[in-house]
C-alpha positions in Angstrom: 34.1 13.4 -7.0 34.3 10.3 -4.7 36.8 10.9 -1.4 38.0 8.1 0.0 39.7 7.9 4.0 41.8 4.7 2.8 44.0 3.4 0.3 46.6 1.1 -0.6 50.0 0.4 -2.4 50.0 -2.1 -5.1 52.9 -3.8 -3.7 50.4 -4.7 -0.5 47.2 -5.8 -2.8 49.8 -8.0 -4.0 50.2 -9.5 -0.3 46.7 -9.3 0.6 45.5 -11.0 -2.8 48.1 -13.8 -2.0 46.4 -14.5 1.6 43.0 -14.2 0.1 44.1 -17.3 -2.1 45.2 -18.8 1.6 42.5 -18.1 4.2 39.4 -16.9 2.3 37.1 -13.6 3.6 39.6 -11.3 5.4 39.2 -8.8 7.2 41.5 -5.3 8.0 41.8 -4.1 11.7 43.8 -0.9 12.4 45.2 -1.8 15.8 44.6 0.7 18.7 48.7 0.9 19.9 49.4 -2.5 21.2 52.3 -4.7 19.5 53.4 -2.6 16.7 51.4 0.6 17.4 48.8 1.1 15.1 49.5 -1.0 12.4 47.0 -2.3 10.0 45.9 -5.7 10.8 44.9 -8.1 8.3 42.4 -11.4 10.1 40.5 -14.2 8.9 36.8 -12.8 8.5 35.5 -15.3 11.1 38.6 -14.8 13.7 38.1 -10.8 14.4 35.3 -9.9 16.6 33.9 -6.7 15.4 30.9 -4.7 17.2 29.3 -1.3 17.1 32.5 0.3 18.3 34.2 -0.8 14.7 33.6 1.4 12.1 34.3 0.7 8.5 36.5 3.0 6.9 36.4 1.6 3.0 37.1 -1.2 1.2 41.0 -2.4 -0.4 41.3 -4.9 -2.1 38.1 -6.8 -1.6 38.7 -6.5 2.0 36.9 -4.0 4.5 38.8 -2.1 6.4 37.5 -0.9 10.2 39.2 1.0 13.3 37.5 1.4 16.7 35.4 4.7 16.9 37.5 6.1 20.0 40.8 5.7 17.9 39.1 7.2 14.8 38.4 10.3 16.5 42.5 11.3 16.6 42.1 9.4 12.6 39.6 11.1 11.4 40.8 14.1 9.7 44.1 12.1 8.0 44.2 9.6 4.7 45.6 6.7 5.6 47.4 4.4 2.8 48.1 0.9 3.8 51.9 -0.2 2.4 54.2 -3.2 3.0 57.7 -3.5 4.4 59.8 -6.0 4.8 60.5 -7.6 8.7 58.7 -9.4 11.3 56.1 -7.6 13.0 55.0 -8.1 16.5 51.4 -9.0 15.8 48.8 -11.6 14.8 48.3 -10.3 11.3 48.4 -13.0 8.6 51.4 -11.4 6.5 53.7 -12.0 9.9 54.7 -15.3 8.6 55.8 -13.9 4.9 58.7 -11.9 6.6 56.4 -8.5 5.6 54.3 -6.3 7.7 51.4 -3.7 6.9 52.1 0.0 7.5 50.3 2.8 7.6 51.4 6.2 5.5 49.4 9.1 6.6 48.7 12.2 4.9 45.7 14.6 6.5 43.2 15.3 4.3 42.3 18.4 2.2 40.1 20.8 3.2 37.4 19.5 0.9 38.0 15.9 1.6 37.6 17.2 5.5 34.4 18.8 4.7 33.0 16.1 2.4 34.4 12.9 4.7 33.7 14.6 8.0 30.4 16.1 7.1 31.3 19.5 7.9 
């Protein structure tokens, strides 16, 4: 069985498939507490600088999916589901404009998705 650390709602592949049309290659950040705590971030490919700090957590949508390392350690032993809500965030993410904003639902994970995902 394949464990995934992310996921998302189809309400917000709905969203994100709407500002691939828009913007092209896109890219998901979890932010690390500033503006709307941490919130997923969704960036043009080209406008996110990523380094070897950023890990990738999986794939939605088409679009990778990376948090910093240092946040991922308190991360690390939860599922994270990326959703949609209506009102204006307080970030640069591309949905800001639409009058929606990414959240995160959390869940932590099972003990075998904890021993299979954190190689324990």
């Amino acid at each position: 069985m394949k464990y995934e650390r992310v996921a998302i709602t189809d309400e917000a592949i709905k969203i994100v498939e709407e500002l691939k049309a828009k913007y092209g290659e896109l890219i998901f950040h979890q932010s690390g507490g500033c503006c709307d705590g941490s919130a997923p971030m969704l960036f043009e490919k080209e406008d996110m600088y990523l380094d070897d700090s950023d890990i990738l957590l999986g794939q939605l949508a088409g679009v990778n999916y990376y948090m910093n390392q240092d946040q991922f350690e308190y991360w690390k032993h939860t599922h994270l589901t990326v959703d949609v809500t209506e009102g204006r965030g307080s970030s640069f993410s591309l949905e800001i404009p639409l009058g929606v904003r990414f959240i995160i639902h959390s869940r932590i994970l099972t003990e075998k998705e904890n021993n299979v995902l954190n190689n324990l």
